[in-house]
C-alpha positions as CSV (number, residue, x, y, z in Angstrom):
1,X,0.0,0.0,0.0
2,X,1.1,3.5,-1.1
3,X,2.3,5.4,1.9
4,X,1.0,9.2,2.1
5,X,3.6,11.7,3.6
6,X,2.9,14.7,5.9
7,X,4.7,17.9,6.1
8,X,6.5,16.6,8.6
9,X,8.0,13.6,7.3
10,X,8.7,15.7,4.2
11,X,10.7,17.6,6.4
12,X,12.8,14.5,8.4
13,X,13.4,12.9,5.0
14,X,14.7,16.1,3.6
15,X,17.3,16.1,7.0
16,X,17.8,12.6,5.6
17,X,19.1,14.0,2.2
18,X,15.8,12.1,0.3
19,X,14.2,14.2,-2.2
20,X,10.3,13.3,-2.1
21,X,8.8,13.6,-5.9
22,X,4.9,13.9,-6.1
23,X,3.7,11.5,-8.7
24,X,2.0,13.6,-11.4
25,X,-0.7,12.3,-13.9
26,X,-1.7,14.3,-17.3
27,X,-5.2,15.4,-16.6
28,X,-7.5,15.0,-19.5
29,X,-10.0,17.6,-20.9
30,X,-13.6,17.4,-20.4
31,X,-14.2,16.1,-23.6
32,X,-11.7,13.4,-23.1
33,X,-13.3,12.4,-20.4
34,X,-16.6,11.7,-21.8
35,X,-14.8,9.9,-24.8
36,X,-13.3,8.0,-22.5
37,X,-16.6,7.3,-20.5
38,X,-18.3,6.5,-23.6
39,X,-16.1,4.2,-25.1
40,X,-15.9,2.3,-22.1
41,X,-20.3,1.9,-22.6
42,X,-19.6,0.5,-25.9
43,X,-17.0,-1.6,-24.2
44,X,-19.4,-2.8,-21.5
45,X,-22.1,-3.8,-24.3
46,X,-20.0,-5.7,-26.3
47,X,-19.0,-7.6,-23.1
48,X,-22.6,-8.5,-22.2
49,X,-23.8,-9.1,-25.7
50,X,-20.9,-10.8,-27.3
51,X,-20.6,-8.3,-30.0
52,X,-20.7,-4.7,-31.5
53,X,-23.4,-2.3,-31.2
54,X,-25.5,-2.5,-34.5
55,X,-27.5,0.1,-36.6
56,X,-30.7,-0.1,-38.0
57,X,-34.5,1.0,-36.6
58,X,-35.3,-2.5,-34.7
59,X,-32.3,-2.2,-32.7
60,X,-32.4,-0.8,-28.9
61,X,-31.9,3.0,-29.0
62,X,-28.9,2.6,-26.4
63,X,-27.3,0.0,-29.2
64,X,-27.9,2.5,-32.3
65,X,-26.4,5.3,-30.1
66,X,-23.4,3.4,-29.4
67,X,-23.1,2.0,-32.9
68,X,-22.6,5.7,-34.0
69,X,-20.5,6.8,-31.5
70,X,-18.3,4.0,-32.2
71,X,-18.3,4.9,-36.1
72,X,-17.4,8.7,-35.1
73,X,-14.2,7.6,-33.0
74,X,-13.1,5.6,-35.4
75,X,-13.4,8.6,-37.9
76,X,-11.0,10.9,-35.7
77,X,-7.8,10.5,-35.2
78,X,-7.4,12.4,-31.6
79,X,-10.6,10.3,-30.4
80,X,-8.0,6.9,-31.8
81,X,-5.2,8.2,-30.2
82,X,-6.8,8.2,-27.5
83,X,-8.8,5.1,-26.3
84,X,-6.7,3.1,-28.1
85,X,-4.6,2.0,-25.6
86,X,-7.9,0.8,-24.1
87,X,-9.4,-1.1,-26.9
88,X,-8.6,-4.5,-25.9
89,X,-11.2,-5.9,-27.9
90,X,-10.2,-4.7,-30.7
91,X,-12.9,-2.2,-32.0
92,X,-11.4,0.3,-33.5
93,X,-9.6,-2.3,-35.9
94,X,-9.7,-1.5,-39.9
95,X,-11.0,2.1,-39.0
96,X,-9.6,4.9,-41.0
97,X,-9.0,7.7,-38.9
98,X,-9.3,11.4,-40.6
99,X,-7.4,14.5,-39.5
100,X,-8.2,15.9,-35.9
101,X,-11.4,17.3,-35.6
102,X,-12.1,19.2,-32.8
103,X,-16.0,18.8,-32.4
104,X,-17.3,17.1,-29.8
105,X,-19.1,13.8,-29.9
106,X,-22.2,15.4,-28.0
107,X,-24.8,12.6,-27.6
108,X,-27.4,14.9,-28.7
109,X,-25.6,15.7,-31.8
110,X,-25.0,11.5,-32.3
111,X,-28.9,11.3,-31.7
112,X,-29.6,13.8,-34.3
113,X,-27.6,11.4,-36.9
114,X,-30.3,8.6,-35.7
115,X,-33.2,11.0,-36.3
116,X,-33.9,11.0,-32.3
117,X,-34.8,14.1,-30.5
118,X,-33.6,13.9,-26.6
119,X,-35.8,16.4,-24.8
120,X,-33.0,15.6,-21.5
121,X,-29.2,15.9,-22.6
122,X,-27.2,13.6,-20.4
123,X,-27.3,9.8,-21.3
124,X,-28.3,8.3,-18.5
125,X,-32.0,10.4,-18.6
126,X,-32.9,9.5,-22.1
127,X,-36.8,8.7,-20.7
128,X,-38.1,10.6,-23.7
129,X,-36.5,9.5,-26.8
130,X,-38.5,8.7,-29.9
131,X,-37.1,7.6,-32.7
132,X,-38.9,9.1,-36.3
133,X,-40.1,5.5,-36.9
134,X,-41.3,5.3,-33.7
135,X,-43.0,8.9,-34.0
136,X,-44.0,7.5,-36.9
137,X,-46.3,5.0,-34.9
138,X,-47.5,6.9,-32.8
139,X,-49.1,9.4,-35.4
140,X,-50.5,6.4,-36.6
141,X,-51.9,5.0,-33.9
142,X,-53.5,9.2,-33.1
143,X,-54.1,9.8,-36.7
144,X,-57.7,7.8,-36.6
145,X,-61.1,8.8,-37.9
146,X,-64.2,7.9,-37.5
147,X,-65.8,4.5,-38.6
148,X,-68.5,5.0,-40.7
149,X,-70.4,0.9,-40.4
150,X,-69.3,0.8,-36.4
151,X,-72.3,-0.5,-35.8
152,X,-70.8,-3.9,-38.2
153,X,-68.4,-4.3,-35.4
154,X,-70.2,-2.8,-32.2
155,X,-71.8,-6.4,-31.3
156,X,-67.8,-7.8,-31.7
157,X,-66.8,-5.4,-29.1
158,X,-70.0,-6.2,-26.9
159,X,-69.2,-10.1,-27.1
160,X,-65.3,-10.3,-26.9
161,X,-66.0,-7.9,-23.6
162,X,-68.4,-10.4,-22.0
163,X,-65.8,-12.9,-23.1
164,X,-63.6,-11.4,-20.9
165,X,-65.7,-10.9,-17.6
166,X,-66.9,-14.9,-18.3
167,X,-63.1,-16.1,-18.6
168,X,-63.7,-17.8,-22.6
169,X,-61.0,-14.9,-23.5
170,X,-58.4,-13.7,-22.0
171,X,-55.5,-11.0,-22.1
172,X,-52.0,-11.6,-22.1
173,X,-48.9,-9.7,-22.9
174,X,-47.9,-9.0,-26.7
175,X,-45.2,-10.6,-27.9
176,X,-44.8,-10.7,-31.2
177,X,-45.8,-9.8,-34.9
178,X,-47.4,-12.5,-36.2
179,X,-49.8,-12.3,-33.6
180,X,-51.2,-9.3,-35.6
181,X,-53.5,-11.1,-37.9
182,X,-57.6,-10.5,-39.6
183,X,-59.6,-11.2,-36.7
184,X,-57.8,-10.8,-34.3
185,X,-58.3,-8.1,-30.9
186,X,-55.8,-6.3,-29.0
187,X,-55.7,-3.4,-26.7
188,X,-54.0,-0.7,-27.3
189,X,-53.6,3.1,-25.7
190,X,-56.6,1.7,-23.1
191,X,-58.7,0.6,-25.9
192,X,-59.5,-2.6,-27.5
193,X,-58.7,-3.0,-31.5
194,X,-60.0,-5.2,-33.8
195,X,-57.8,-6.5,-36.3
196,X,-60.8,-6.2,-40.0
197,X,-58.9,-6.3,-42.7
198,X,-54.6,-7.1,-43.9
199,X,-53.8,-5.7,-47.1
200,X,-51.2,-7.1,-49.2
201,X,-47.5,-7.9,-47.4
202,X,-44.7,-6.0,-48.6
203,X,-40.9,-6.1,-47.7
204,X,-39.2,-2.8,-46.3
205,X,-36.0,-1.4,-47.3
206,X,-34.7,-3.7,-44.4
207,X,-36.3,-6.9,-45.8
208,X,-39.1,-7.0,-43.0
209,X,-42.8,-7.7,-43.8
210,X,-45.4,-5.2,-43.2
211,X,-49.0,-5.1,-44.6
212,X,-51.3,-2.0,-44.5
213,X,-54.1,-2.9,-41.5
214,X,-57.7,-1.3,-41.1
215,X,-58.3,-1.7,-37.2
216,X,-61.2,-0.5,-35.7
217,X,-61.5,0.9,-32.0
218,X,-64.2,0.4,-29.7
219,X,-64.6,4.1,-29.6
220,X,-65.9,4.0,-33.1
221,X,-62.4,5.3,-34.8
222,X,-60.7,3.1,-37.1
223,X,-57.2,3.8,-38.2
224,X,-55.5,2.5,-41.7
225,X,-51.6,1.9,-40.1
226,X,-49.0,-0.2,-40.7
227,X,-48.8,-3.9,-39.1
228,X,-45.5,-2.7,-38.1
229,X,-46.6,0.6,-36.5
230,X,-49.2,-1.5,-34.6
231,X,-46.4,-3.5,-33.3
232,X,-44.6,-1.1,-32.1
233,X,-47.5,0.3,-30.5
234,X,-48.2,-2.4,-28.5
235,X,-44.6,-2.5,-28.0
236,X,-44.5,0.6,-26.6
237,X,-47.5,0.4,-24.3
238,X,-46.6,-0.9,-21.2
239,X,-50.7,-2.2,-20.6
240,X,-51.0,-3.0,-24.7
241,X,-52.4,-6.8,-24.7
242,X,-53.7,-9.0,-27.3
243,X,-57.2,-10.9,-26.4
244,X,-56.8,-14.5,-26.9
245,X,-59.3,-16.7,-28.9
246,X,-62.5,-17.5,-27.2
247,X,-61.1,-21.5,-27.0
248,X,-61.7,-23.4,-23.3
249,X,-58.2,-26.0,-23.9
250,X,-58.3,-29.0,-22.7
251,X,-61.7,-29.3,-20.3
252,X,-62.4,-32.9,-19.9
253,X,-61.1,-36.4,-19.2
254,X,-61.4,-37.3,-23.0
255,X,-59.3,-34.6,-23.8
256,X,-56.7,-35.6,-20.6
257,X,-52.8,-35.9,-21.8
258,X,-50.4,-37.5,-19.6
259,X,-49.3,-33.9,-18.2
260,X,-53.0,-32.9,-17.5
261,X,-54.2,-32.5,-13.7
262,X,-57.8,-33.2,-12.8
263,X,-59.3,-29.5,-12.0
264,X,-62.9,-30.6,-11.2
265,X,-66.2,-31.6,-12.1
266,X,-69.3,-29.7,-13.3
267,X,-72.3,-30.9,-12.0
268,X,-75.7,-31.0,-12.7
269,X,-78.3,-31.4,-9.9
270,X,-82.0,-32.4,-9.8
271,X,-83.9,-31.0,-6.6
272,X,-86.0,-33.7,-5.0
273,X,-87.7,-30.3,-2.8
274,X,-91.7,-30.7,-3.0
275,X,-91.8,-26.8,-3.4
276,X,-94.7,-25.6,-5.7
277,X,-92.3,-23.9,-8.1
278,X,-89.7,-27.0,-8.1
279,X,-92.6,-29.7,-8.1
280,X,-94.2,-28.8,-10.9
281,X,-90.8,-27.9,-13.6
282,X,-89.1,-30.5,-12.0
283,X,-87.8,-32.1,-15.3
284,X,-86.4,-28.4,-15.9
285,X,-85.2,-27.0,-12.8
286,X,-81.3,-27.8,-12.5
287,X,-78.9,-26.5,-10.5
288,X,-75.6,-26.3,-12.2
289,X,-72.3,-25.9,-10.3
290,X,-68.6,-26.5,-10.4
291,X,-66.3,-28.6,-7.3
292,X,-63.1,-29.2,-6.8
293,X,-64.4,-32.3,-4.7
294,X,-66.2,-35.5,-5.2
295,X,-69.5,-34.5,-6.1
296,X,-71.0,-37.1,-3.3
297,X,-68.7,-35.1,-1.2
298,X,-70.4,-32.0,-2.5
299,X,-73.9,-32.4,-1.7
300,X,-73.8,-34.5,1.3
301,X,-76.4,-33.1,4.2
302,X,-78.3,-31.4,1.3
303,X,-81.1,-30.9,3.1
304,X,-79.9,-28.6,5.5
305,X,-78.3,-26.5,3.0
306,X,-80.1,-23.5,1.5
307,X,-78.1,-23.3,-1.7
308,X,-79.3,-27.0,-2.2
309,X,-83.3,-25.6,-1.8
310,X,-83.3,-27.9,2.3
311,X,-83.7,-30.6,0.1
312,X,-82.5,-33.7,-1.2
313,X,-80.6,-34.1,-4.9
314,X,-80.6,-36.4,-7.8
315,X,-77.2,-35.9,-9.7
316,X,-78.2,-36.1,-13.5
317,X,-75.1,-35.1,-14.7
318,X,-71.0,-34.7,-14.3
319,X,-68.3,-33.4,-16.2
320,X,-64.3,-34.2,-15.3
321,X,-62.6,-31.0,-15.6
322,X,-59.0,-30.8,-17.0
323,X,-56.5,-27.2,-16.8
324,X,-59.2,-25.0,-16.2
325,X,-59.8,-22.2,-13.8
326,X,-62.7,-23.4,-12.0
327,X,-64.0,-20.2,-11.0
328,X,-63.9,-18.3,-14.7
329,X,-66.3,-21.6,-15.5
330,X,-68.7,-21.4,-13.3
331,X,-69.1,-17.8,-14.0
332,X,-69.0,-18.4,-18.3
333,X,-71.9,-21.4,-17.5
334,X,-73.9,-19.3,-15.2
335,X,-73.9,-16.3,-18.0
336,X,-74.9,-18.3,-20.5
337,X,-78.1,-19.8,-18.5
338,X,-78.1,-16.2,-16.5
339,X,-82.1,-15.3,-18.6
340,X,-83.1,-18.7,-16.8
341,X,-82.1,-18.3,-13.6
342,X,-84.7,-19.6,-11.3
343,X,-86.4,-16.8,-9.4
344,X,-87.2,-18.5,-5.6
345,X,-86.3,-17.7,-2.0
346,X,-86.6,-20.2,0.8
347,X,-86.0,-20.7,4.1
348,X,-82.9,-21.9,5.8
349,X,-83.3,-24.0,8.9
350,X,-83.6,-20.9,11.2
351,X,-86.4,-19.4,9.4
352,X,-84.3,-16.9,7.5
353,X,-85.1,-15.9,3.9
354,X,-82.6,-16.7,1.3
355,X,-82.8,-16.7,-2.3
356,X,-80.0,-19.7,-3.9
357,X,-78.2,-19.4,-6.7
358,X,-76.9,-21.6,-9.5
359,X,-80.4,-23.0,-10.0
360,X,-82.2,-22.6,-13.8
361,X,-85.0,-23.5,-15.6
362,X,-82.6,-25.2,-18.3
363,X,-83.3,-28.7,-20.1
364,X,-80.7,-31.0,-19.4
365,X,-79.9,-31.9,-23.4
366,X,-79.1,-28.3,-23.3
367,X,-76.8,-28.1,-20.7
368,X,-75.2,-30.9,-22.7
369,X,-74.9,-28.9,-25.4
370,X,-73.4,-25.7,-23.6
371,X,-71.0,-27.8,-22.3
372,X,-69.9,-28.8,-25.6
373,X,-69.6,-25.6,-27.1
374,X,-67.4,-24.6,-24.1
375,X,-65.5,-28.1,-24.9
376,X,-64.7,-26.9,-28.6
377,X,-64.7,-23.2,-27.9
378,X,-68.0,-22.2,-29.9
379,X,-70.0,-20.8,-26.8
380,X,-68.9,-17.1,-27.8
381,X,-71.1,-17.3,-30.8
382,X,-74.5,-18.5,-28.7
383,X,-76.7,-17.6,-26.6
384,X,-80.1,-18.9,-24.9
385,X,-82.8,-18.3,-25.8
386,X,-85.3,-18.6,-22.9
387,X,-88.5,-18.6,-24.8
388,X,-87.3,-21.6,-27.1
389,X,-85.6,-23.4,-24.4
390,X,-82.3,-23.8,-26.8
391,X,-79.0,-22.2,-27.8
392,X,-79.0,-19.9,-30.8
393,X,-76.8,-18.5,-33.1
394,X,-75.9,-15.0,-32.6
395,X,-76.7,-13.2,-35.2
C-alpha cells in the first residue's frame, strides 16, 4: 500500500538528504473524459452481448447510439489516439482515422444522426426519446377517424368484452408480430382494437414484412396503419395486450394428456324439494355448479343446505374437468343460463329468507350442449334463448 507523507516527514526525509517527488498524472479535458466514459459503454455492451453495437430501426436505442459513437471515433484520429490503448477488444480495428477534428461527440448531436430528439441531454436520462419511426407510430396510432359501419363491429366489441368478464378470452402480454392477424383483438392506448382487414405484405428497405391494417377501435375510430406501427405500439405500451381466442383447452377427461391435472367436475343437480315452483318444472329445474371435490362429497347433508333448496338431490349429470380455472367456468356457464335463472327464496333451517343461486330453468340436453360448445370453444357465438328453451346462433 502507497504510503501518504505529511509535512512533517517531508521535512525529516529532507534532513535525511531524500528528495520526495509527487507523482503527477496528465489530466485530460472534459471532452476526453466523456470519450473515455463512452467508449468504455460500448466496451461494456459488447461484453454482455458478445458483439458490436449494431444500426438499423429495430435495434435498442442505447445500441444504435453506441453503434454511431463507435463509427465517429473511429473517424478521428485524436478520439484513436486516445482510447486506443484501451481497446482490448479490438474495436477500432480497420477504422480509417481522418485529421483531428475538434468537435465534440455530443450525444445529442450522435442522436440527431439517428433522427432521435432527446428532450433531456445527459445519457443516463434519455426517458423521452423517440425515434422518427417510432413517431411514426405513434401518429398512426392518433391519426384515426371515425368508422362510418361501427355499428358492423359494435356487437364484436359487446361479445369479446363479456368474453372477458366470463373467462372464454383472456388477455396476455404481446409478444410478437405474427400475432397481428384478420380477426384478431388487442388493446391498445386503453382501448380494444380489432384486427378487420390485412392488405397485401410487402418487404421494407430492411427486408421485414409489413402489410397496410384497417383496425377498428371500440370508440368508433378506425385507423388504416402499418402492421408494423401496430407492433410497435403495443410495444410501446406498457398495458397493450392481445385478447386471446375465445377457445376453453383441454376441459375434460377425454381430452386428458399425460401432463393434464384433474381441476374438477361440473355438476348437474336435480332437486327432490316438494316446493310448488320446483314440483311442478321438476324435469327443468337444474342447479348447475362446479367442485373441486367429489360430487358425493359436495352435496352431502343437502337438506340442510339452502343453496341445495333444504332438500334432497338427484345428480343427472358430471363433467371431469382438466387445466381449467374453476372459477372463470362457473361464472361463463352461469352467464350463458343467467335469462333462466330460477327466481325462488326459501327458508334456511332458522327461518331466514334466502334466495339460492346456480339454479335454472334449463333442459338438461341443453346443458349438454353448452357444455360442448365450451369443450370446442363455440359458446362465444350462442346464446339462450329462454322462450325456445335452446342455444341460438348470434346473429
Amino acid at each position: 500500500m502507497a504510503k501518504q507523507f505529511t509535512e512533517e516527514d517531508d521535512a525529516l526525509l529532507a534532513e535525511l538528504g531524500v528528495e520526495v517527488e509527487e507523482k503527477k498524472t496528465a489530466a485530460r479535458t472534459p471532452r476526453e473524459e466523456r470519450i473515455i466514459a463512452g467508449f468504455e459503454e460500448i466496451q461494456r455492451f459488447v461484453d454482455e452481448h458478445g458483439r458490436s453495437p449494431q444500426h438499423g430501426e429495430d435495434r435498442d436505442i442505447f445500441e444504435r447510439l453506441y453503434a454511431v459513437r463507435l463509427d465517429r471515433i473511429g473517424e478521428q484520429q485524436d478520439c484513436m489516439e486516445l482510447v486506443e490503448p484501451l481497446d482490448h477488444q479490438g474495436l477500432l480495428s480497420g477504422a480509417q482515422p481522418v485529421p483531428v477534428n475538434e468537435e465534440e461527440l455530443d450525444d445529442d448531436a450522435l442522436l440527431a444522426e439517428l433522427g432521435i430528439e432527446a428532450e433531456v441531454s445527459p445519457l443516463t436520462e434519455l426517458k423521452h426519446v423517440r425515434s422518427s419511426a417510432e413517431k411514426r407510430a405513434a401518429e398512426e396510432v392518433a391519426g384515426r377517424e371515425r368508422c362510418e359501419d361501427f355499428e358492423t363491429f359494435k356487437p364484436l366489441f359487446e361479445q369479446v368484452q363479456k368474453e372477458l368478464e366470463s373467462g372464454l378470452r383472456e388477455t396476455r402480454p404481446f409478444e410478437m408480430k405474427a400475432e397481428i392477424e384478420k380477426g384478431r383483438f388487442f388493446i391498445v392506448g386503453g382501448q380494444k382494437a380489432y384486427v378487420a382487414e390485412i392488405g397485401e405484405m410487402t418487404l421494407t428497405d430492411q427486408g421485414r414484412t409489413d402489410a397496410r391494417l384497417r383496425v377498428i377501435f371500440d370508440n368508433g375510430t378506425e385507423s388504416n396503419m402499418l402492421m408494423r406501427s401496430l407492433q410497435r405500439a403495443l410495444n410501446k405500451d406498457e398495458a397493450g395486450r392481445r385478447i386471446t381466442d375465445p377457445t376453453a383447452g383441454p376441459l375434460f377427461s377425454d381430452d386428458m394428456i399425460d401432463a393434464d391435472e384433474a381441476s374438477g367436475t361440473i355438476y348437474v343437480l336435480r332437486s327432490k324439494s316438494d316446493h310448488p315452483l320446483v314440483a311442478d318444472n321438476r324435469k327443468l329445474v337444474h342447479k348447475i355448479g362446479v367442485t373441486n371435490m367429489s360430487v358425493e362429497k359436495r352435496i352431502a347433508g343437502a337438506r340442510l343446505q339452502p343453496t341445495f333448496l333444504m332438500s334432497d338431490v338427484e345428480v343427472v349429470a358430471t363433467y371431469d374437468l382438466y387445466n381449467i380455472n374453476r372459477t372463470k367456468l362457473e361464472n361463463l356457464i352461469h352467464r350463458i343460463f343467467a335469462p333462466a335463472k330460477l327466481d325462488i327464496q326459501i327458508n334456511d333451517r332458522f327461518g331466514n329468507p334466502v334466495v339460492p343461486r346456480e339454479w335454472f330453468l334449463v333442459p338438461l340436453n341443453v346443458v349438454d350442449e353448452a357444455v360442448e360448445r365450451i369443450k370446442d370453444g363455440t359458446i362465444g357465438g350462442f346464446y339462450y334463448d329462454v322462450n325456445n328453451a335452446r342455444l341460438e346462433r348470434r346473429a
